[in-house]
C-alpha positions in Angstrom: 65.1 1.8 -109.2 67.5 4.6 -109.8 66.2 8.2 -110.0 68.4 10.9 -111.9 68.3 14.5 -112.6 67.9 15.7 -116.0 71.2 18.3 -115.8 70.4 21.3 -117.9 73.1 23.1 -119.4 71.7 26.3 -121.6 68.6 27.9 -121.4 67.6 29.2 -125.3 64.5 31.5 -126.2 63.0 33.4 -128.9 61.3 36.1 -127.7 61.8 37.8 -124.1 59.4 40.6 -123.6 59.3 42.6 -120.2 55.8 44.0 -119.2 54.3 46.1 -116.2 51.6 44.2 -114.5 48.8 45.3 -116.2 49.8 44.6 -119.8 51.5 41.5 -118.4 48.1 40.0 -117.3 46.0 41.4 -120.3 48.3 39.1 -122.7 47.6 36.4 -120.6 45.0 33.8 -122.3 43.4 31.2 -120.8 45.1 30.0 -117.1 48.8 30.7 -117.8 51.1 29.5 -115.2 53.0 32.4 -113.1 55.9 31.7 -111.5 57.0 34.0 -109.0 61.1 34.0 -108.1 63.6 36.6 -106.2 60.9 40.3 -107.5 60.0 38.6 -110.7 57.0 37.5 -112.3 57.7 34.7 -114.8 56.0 32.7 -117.1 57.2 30.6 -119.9 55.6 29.0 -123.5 57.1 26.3 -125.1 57.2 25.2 -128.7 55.5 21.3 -127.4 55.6 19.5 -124.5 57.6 16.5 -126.3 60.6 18.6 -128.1 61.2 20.4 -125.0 61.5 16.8 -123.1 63.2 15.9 -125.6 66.1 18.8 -125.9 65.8 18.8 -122.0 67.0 14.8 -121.8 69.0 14.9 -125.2 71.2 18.3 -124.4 70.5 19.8 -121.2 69.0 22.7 -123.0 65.8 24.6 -122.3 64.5 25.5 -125.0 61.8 28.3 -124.5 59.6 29.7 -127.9 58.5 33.0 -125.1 59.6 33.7 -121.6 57.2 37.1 -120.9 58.3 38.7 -117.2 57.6 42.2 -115.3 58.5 43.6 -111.7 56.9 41.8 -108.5 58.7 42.7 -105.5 56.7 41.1 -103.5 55.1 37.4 -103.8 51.4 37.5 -103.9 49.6 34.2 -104.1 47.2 35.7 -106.6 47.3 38.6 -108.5 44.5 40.2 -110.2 44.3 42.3 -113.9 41.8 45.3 -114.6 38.9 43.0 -114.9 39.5 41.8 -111.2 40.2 38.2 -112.8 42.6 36.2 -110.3 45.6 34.4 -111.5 47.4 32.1 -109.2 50.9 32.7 -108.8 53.2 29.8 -107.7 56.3 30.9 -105.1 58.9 29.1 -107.1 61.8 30.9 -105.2 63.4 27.8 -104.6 63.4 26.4 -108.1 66.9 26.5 -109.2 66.3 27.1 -112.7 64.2 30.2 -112.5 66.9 31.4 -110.4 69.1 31.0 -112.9 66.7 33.0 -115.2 66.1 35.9 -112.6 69.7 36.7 -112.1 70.6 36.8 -115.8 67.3 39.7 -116.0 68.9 41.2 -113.2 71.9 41.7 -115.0 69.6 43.5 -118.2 68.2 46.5 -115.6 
C-alpha cells in the first residue's frame, strides 16, 4: 500500500470577512468547526464536500466559498457567545495549511 499527500498549491476564496468574537460566534449556525492557529480564530465553508476533494486531488487548490476569522490570542478549548453557548475550538497550530492562512492575515493588519 502506498500512502501520498495530496500537495496543495493555491488556496482560493470568495468571501473573507474578519469579526470580533462576539459577532463571530452570533454568525455561527449550528456546530461550526473553529480552528484555532498562531492568535487566530478560523473557520472555513466550502461550496461541497466532493468539488473541494475534487479541486484538492485534481489541482492542489483549496477552494474555500467563506473563510470567516477574528483575533484569539490565546487558545481556549471552548469559547462561549452572549448566550453562554460553548463552541469547541480545535488547537490546529500545527496544521500546515492554516498556517499558511494565518500568516497571509497577518500580512492584511
Amino acid at each position: 500500500m502506498e500512502i501520498t499527500k495530496n500537495q496543495t498549491k493555491k488556496i482560493s476564496y470568495n468571501n473573507l470577512i474578519e469579526y470580533n468574537m462576539d459577532n463571530f460566534l452570533a454568525i455561527s449556525t449550528g456546530q461550526p468547526l473553529l480552528f484555532w492557529c498562531d492568535g487566530y480564530l478560523l473557520s472555513f465553508s466550502r461550496f461541497n464536500i466532493d468539488s473541494f476533494e475534487e479541486n484538492i486531488i485534481k489541482h492542489g487548490n483549496r477552494c474555500y466559498d467563506t473563510i470567516v476569522y477574528c483575533k484569539m490570542p490565546e487558545f481556549k478549548p471552548i469559547v462561549t457567545d452572549i448566550h453562554n453557548n460553548g463552541f469547541p475550538v480545535i488547537d490546529d497550530s500545527t496544521n500546515e495549511i492554516h498556517k499558511y492562512v494565518t500568516d497571509w492575515l497577518q500580512t492584511l493588519d
